[in-house]
C-alpha positions as a LaTeX table, in Angstrom:
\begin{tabular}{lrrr}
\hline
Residue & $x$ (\AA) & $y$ (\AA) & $z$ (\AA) \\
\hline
Unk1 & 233.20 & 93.88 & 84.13 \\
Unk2 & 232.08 & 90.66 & 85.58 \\
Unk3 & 229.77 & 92.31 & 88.10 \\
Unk4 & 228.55 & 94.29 & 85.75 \\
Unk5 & 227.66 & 91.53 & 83.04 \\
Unk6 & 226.16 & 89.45 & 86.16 \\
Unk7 & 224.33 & 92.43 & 86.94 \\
Unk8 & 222.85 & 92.76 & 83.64 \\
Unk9 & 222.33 & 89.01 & 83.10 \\
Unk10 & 220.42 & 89.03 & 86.25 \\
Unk11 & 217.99 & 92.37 & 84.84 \\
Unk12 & 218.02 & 90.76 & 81.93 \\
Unk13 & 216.88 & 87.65 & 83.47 \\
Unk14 & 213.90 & 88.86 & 85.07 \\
Unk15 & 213.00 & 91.75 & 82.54 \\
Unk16 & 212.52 & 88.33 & 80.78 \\
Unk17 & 210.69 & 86.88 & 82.39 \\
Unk18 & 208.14 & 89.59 & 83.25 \\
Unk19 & 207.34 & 89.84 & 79.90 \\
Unk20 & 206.42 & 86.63 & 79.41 \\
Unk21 & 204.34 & 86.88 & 82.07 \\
Unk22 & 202.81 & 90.10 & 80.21 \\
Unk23 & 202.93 & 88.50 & 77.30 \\
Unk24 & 200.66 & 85.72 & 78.60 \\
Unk25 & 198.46 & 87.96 & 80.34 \\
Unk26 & 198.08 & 90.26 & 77.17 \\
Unk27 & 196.93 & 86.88 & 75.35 \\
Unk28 & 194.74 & 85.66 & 78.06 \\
Unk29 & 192.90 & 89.00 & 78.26 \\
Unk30 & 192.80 & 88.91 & 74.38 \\
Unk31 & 191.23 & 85.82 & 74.30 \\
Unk32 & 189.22 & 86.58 & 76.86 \\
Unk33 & 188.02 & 89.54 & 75.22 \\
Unk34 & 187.82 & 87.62 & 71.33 \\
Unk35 & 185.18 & 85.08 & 73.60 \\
Unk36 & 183.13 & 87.75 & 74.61 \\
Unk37 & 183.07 & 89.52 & 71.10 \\
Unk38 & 182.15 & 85.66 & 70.02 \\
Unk39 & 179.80 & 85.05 & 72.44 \\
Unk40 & 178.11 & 88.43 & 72.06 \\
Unk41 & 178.12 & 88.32 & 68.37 \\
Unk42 & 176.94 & 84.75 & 68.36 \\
Unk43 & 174.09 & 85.80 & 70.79 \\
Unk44 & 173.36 & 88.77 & 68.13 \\
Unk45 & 173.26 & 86.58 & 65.48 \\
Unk46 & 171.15 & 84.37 & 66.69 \\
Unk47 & 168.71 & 86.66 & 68.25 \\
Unk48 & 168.45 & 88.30 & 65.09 \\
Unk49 & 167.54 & 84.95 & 63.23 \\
Unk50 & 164.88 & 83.85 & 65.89 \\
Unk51 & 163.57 & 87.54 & 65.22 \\
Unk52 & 163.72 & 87.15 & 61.37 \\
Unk53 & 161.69 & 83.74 & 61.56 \\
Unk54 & 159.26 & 85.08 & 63.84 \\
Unk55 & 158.81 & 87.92 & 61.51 \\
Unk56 & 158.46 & 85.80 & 58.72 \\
Unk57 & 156.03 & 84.19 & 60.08 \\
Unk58 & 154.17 & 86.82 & 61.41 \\
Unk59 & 154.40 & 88.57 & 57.60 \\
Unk60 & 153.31 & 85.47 & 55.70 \\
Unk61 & 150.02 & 85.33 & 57.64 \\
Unk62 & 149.26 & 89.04 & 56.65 \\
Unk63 & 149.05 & 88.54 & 53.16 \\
Unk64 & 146.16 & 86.24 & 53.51 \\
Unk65 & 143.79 & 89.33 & 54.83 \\
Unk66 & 141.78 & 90.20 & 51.94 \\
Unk67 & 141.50 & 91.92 & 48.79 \\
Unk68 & 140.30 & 95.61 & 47.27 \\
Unk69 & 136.33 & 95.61 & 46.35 \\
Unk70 & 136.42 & 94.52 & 42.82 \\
Unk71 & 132.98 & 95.98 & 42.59 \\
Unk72 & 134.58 & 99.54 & 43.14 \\
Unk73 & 137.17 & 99.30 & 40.63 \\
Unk74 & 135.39 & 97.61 & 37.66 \\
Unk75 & 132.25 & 98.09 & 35.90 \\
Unk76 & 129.31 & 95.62 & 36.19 \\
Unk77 & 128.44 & 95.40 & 32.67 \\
Unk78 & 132.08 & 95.65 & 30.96 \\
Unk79 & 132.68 & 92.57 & 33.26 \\
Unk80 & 129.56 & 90.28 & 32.20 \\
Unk81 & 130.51 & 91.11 & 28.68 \\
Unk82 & 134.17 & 90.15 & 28.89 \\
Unk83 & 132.86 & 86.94 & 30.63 \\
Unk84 & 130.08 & 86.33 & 28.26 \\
Unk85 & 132.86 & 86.41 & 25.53 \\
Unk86 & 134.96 & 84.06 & 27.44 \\
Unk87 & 132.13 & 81.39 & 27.71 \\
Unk88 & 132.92 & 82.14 & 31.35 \\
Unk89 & 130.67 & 80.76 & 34.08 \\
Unk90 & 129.92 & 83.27 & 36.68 \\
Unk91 & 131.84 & 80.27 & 39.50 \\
Unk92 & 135.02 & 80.17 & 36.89 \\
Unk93 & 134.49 & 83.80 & 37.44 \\
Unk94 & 136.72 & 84.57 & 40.21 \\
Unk95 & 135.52 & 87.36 & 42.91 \\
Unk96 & 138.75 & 89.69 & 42.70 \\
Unk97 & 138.73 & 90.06 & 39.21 \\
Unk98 & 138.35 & 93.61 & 37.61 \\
Unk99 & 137.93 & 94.84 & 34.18 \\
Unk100 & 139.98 & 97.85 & 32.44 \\
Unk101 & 140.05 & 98.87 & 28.77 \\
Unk102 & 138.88 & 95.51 & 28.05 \\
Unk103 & 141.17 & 93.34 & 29.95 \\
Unk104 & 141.03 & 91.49 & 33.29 \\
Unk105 & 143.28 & 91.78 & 36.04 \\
Unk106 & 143.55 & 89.64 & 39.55 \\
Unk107 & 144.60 & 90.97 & 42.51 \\
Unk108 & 148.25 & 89.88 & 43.61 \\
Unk109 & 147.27 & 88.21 & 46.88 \\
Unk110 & 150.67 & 87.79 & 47.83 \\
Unk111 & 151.29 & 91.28 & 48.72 \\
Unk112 & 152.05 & 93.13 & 51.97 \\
Unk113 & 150.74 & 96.60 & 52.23 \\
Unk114 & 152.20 & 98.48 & 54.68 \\
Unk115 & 151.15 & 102.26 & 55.29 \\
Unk116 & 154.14 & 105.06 & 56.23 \\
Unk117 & 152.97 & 108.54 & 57.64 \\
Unk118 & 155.26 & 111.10 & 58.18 \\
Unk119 & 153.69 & 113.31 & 61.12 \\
Unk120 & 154.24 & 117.31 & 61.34 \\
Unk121 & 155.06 & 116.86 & 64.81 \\
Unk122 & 158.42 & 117.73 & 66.80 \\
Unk123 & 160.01 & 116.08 & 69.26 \\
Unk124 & 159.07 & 112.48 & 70.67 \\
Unk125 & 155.52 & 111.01 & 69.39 \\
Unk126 & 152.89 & 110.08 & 72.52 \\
Unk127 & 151.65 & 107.01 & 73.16 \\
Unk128 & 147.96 & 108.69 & 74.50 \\
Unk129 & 145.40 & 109.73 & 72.26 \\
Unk130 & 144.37 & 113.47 & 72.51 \\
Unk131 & 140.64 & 114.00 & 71.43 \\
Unk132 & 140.61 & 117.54 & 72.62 \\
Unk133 & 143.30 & 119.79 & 71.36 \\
Unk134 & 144.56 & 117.53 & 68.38 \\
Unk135 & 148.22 & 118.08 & 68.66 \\
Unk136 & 149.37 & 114.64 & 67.65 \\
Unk137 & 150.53 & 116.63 & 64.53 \\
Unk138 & 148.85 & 116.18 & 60.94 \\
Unk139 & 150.20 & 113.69 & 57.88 \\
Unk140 & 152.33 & 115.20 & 55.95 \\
Unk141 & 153.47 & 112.59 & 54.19 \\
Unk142 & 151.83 & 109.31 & 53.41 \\
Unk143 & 152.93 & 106.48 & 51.15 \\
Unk144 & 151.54 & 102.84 & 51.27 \\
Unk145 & 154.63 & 100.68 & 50.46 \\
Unk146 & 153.93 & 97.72 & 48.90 \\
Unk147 & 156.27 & 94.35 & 48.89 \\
Unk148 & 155.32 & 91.72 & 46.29 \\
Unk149 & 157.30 & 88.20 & 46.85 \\
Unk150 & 155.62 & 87.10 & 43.16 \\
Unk151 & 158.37 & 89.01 & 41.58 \\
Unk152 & 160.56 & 90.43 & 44.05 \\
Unk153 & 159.48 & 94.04 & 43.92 \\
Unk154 & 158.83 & 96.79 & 45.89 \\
Unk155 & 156.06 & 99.74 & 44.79 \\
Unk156 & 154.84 & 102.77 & 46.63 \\
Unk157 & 152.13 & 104.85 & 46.37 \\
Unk158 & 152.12 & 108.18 & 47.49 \\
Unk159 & 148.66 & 109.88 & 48.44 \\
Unk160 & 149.29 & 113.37 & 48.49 \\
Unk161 & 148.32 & 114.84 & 52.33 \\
Unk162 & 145.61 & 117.30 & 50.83 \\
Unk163 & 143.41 & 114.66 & 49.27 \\
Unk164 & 139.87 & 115.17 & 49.91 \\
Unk165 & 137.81 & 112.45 & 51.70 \\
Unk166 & 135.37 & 111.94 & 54.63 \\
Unk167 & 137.20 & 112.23 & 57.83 \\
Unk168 & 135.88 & 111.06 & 61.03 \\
Unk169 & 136.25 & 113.48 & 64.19 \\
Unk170 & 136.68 & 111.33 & 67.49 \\
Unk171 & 135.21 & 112.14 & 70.49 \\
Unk172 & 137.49 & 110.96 & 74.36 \\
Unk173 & 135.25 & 107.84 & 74.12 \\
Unk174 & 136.18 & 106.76 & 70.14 \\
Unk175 & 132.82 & 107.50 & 69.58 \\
Unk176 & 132.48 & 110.02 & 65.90 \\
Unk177 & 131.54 & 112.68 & 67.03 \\
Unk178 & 131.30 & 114.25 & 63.36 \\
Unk179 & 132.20 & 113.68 & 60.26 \\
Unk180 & 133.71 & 116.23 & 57.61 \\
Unk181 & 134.86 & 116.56 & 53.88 \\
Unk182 & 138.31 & 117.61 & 54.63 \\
Unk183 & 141.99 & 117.11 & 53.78 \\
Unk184 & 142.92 & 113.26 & 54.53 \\
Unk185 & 145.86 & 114.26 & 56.35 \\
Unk186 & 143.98 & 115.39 & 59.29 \\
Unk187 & 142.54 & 111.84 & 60.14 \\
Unk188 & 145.40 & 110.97 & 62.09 \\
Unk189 & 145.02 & 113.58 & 64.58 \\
Unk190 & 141.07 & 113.78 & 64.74 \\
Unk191 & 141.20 & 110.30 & 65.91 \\
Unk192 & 143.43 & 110.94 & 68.82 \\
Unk193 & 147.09 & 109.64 & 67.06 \\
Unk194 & 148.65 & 107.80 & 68.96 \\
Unk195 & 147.32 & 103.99 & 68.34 \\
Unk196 & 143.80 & 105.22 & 67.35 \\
Unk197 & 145.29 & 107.45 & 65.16 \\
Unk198 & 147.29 & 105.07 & 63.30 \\
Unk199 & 144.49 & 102.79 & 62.83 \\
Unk200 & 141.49 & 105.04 & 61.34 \\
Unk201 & 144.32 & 106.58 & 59.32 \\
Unk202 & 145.22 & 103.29 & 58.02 \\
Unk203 & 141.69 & 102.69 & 56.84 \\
Unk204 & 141.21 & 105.89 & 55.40 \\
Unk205 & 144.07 & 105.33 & 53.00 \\
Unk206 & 142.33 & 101.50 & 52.26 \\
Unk207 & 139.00 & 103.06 & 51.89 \\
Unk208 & 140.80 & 105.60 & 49.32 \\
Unk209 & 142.08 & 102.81 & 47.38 \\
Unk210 & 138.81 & 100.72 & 47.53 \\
Unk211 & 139.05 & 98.91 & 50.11 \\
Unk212 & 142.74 & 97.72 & 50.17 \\
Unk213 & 144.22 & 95.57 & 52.64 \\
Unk214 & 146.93 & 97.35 & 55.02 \\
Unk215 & 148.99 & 94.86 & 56.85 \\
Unk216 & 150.48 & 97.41 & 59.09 \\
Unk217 & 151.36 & 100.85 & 59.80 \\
Unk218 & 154.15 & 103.67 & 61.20 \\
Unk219 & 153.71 & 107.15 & 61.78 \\
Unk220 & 157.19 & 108.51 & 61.85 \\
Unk221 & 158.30 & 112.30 & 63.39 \\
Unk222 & 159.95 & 114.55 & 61.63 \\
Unk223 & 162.87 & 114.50 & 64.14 \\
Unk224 & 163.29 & 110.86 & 63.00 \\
Unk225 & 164.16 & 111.54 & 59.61 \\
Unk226 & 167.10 & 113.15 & 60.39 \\
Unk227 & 168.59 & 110.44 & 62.81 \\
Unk228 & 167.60 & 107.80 & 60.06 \\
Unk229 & 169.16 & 110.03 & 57.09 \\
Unk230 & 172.49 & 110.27 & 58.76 \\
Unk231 & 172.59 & 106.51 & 60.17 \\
Unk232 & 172.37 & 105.77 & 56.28 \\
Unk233 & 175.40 & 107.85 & 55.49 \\
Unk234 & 173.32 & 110.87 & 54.04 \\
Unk235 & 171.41 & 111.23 & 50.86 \\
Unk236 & 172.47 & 112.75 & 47.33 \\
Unk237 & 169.76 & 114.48 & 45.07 \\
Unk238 & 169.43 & 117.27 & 42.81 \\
Unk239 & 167.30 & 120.01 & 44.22 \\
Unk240 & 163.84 & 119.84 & 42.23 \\
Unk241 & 162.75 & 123.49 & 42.64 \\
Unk242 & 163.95 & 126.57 & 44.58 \\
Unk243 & 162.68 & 126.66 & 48.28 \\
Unk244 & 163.82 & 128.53 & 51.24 \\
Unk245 & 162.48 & 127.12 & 54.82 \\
Unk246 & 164.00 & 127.86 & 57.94 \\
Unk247 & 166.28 & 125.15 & 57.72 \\
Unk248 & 167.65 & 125.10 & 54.77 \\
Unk249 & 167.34 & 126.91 & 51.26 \\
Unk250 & 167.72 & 125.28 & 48.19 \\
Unk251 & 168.02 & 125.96 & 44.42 \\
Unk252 & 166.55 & 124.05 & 41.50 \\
Unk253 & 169.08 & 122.08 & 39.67 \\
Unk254 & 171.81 & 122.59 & 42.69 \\
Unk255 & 173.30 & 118.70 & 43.48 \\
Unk256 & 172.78 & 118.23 & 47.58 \\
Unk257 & 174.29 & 116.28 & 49.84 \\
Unk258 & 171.44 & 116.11 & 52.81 \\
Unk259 & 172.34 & 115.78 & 56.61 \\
Unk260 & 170.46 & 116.43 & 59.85 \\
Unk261 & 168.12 & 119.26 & 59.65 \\
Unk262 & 168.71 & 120.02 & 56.14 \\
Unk263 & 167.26 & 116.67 & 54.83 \\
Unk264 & 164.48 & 117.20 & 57.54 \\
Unk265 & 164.03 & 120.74 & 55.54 \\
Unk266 & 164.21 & 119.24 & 51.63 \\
Unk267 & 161.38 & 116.60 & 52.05 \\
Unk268 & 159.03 & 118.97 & 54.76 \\
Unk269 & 159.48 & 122.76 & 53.37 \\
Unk270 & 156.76 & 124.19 & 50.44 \\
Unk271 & 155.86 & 127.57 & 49.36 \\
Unk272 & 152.01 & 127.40 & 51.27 \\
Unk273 & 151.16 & 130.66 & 49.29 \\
Unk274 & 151.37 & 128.66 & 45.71 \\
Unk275 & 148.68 & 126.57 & 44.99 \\
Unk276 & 149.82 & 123.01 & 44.48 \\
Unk277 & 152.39 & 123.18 & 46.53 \\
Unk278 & 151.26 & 120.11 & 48.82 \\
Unk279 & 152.21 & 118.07 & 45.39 \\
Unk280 & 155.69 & 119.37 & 44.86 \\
Unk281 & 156.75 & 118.53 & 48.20 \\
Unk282 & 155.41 & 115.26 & 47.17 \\
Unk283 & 157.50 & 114.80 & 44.17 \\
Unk284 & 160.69 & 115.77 & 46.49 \\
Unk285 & 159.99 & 113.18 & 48.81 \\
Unk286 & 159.25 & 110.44 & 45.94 \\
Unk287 & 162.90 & 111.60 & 44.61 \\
Unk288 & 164.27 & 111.55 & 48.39 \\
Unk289 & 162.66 & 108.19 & 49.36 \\
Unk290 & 164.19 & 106.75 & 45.83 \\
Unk291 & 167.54 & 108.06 & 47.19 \\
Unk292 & 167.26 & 106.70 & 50.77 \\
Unk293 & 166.19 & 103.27 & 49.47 \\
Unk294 & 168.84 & 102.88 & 47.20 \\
Unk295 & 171.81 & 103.64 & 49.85 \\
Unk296 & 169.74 & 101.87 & 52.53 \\
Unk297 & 170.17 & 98.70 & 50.45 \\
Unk298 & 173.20 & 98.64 & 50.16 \\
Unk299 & 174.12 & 99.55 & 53.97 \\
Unk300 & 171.86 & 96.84 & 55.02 \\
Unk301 & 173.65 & 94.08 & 52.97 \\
Unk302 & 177.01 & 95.48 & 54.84 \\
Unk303 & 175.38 & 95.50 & 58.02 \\
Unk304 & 171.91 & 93.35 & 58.78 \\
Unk305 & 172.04 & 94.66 & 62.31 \\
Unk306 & 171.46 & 98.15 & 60.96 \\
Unk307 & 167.25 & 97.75 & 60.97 \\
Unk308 & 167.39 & 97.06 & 64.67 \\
Unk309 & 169.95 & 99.67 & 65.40 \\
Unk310 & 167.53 & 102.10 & 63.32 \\
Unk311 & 164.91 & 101.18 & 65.59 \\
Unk312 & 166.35 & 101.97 & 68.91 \\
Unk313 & 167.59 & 105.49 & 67.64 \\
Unk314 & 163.83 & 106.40 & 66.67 \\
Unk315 & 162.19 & 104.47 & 68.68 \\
Unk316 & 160.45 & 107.25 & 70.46 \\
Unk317 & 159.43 & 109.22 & 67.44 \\
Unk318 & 157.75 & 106.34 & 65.95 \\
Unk319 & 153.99 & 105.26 & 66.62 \\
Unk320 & 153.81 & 101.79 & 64.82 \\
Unk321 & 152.12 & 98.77 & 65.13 \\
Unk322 & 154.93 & 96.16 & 63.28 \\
Unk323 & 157.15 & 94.72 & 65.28 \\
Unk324 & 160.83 & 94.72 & 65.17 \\
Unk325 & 160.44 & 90.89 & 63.94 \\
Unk326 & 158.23 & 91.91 & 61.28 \\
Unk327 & 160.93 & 95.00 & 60.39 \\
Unk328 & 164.22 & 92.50 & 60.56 \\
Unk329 & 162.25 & 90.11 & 58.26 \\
Unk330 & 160.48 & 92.66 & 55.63 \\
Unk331 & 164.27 & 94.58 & 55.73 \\
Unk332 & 165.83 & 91.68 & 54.80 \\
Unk333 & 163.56 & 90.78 & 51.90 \\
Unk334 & 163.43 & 94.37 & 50.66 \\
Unk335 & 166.95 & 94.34 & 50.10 \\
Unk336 & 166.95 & 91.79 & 47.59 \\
Unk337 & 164.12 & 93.34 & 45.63 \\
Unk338 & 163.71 & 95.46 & 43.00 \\
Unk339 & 162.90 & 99.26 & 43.63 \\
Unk340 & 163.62 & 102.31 & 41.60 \\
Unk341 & 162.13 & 105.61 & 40.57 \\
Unk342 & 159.32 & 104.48 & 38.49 \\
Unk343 & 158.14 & 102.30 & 41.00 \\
Unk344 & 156.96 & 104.95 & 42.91 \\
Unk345 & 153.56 & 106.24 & 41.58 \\
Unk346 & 151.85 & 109.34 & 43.22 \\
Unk347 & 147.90 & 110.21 & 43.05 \\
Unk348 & 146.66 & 112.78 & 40.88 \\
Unk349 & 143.95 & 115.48 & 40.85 \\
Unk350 & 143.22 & 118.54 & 40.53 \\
Unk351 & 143.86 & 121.54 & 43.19 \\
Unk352 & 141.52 & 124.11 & 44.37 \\
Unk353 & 142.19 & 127.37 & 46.40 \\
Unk354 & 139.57 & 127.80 & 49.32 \\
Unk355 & 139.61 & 131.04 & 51.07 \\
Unk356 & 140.18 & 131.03 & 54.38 \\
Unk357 & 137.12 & 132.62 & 56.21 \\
Unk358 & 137.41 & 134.14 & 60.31 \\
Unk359 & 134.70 & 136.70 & 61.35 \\
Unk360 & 132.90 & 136.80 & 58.28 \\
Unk361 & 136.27 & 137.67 & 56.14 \\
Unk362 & 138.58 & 136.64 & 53.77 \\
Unk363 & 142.11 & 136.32 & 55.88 \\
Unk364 & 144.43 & 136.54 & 52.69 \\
Unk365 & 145.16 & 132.66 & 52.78 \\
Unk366 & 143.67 & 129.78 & 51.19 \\
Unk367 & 142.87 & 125.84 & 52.12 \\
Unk368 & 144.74 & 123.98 & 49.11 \\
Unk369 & 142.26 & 121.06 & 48.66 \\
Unk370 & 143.07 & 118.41 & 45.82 \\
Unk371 & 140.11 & 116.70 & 43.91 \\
Unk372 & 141.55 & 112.92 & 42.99 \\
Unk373 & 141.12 & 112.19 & 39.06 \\
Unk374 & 138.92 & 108.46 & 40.09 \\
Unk375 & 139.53 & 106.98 & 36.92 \\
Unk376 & 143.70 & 108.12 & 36.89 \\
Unk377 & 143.28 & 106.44 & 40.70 \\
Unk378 & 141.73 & 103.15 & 39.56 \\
Unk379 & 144.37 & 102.87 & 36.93 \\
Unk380 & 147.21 & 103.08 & 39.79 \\
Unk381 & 145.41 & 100.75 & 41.74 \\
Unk382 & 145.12 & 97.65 & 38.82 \\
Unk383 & 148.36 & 98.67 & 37.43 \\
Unk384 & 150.82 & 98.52 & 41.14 \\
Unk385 & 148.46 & 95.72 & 42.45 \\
Unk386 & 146.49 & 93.38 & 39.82 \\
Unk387 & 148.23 & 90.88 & 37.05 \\
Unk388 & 146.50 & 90.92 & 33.85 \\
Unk389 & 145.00 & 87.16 & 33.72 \\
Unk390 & 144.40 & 85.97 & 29.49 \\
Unk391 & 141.04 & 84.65 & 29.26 \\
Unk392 & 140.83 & 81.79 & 26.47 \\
Unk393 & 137.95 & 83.06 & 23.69 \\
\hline
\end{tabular}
């Protein structure tokens, strides 16, 4: 009995004291591992400020890069009159003002324009232009986004990918080679995409919109809006219209959760046989980007480092020239801002079926070119981007 209790005492004795020993280690290698979360978090965190500053610096200087051509957007006359009737000299006359239905508006300098392009192109976007067989994929989607610090808002304009304009054909030394009445959409690729592309698209859009300033620009791949979709959690809407596409099919007035390839198929499928159909894929992607916004908000205020970790998952089927300072810092700011449905305004015009002519004969299908309504466009313009100013009589 005695052996045996001695015998016990002594397992007892050292089981024990082993695990203490594994006790301690288990702490050690805890703490160990609680330093390096520290350490690594603490090195996130403060990588992630030095990149917000550095954006914020970089963004503050944009702003200060002009205004639209007030001489575009307001008439001559209507303006001497209003400043006659002020007792307005023409240097209290300030050069961004524009007249409207009788009023005056100034632009909001404060503003930074940014330009987002969603490109018809699959797989990973190149980073060399291609002046010969175009392939860098055509705008589908473009929306300028526009961030106003004066009152904490956000506004986007969407310029439906059919507009008609004059769009410059690039030659493999940037030289125009031609220029053509055409669809603005294909600007991007007839420069080259890539980093040409971005650029000439980018001041297509400002020429558009007389002359407004674009701070920066990303043309985004289709395969990105997938990865980005289902980083945010997924997106709820209520289908628009009834659409079948290869990935998906939808009916009008059915409630959606979108994933993956099926929110890839909601905001890039139309009907091309019905005229006007480049519009009411338009209208599903204002109602989509409302969505996205909305939940991206709120993810972002849970987790700041989700911009940068959006970045690196689509960082390959992205063509941009803001940097990842620029994003942490305008991220950041956007989530505190106001942004809704009807801040979203989309271009109007009217649509017109071309025939589609090979060989001397009508193939069956039609070029669906839209005609913007100017004075519906100048009233977009003043309204997202001027502040009335009261003139004393």
């Amino acid at each position: 009995m005695g052996k045996t209790g001695k015998k016990t005492a002594g397992k007892t004795g050292k089981g024990t004291g082993r695990k203490r020993r594994r006790r301690s280690g288990v702490k050690k290698t805890l703490a160990a591992v609680f330093a390096l979360l520290f350490v690594a978090a603490a090195g996130t965190a403060a990588a992630m400020v030095l990149l917000y500053l550095s954006g914020r610096a970089k963004v503050q200087g944009m702003a200060e890069e002009g205004a639209p051509s007030a001489e575009l957007l307001t008439d001559a006359e209507a303006a001497e009159e209003l400043r006659a009737k002020a007792g307005l000299s023409t240097i209290q006359w300030q050069d961004d003002w524009v007249t409207i239905d009788g009023k005056v508006y100034s632009y909001d300098s404060s503003r930074i324009n940014l330009l987002a392009l969603g490109v018809d192109k699959a797989g990973k976007i190149g980073r060399e232009a291609d002046y010969e067989n175009w392939r860098s994929g055509q705008t589908d989607a473009i929306f300028v986004v526009s961030i106003a610090p004066s009152d904490k808002s956000i506004s986007i304009i969407g310029v439906p990918r059919n507009s008609m304009v004059d769009v410059d054909i690039y030659d493999s030394q940037d030289h125009i080679s031609r220029t053509i009445f055409d669809q603005i959409c294909l600007q991007y690729p007839y420069a080259g995409g890539a980093a040409h592309g971005l650029e000439k698209a980018s001041e297509a859009v400002s020429e558009l919109l007389y002359n407004l300033p674009i701070h920066g620009a990303v043309a985004v791949g289709y395969d990105a809006v997938g990865r980005v979709n289902d980083m945010a959690g997924g997106v709820d809407v209520v289908a628009l219209e009834t659409l079948d596409t290869p990935f998906g099919s939808y009916q009008e007035g059915e409630a959606l959760h979108l994933e993956g390839k099926y929110a890839l198929a909601y905001v890039r499928g139309r009907d091309v046989s019905v005229i006007g159909s480049p519009t009411m894929r338009l209208e599903r992607q204002k109602q989509y980007l409302t969505a996205l916004a909305d939940k991206m908000k709120g993810e972002i205020k849970r987790n700041p480092l989700l911009v940068k970790e959006m970045y690196d998952a689509v960082a390959g089927y992205i063509n941009t020239n803001i940097g990842i300072d620029e994003l942490v810092y305008l991220a950041g700011q956007a989530a505190g801002y106001r942004f809704g449905g009807e801040d979203i305004y989309l271009l109007q015009g009217e649509d017109k079926a071309v025939p589609i002519i090979r060989d001397g004969k009508e193939t069956g299908d039609f070029y669906d070119d839209l005609y913007l309504n100017e004075e519906k466009l100048k009233e977009i313009v003043v309204r997202v981007f001027y502040k009335e100013v009261k003139l004393e009589e």
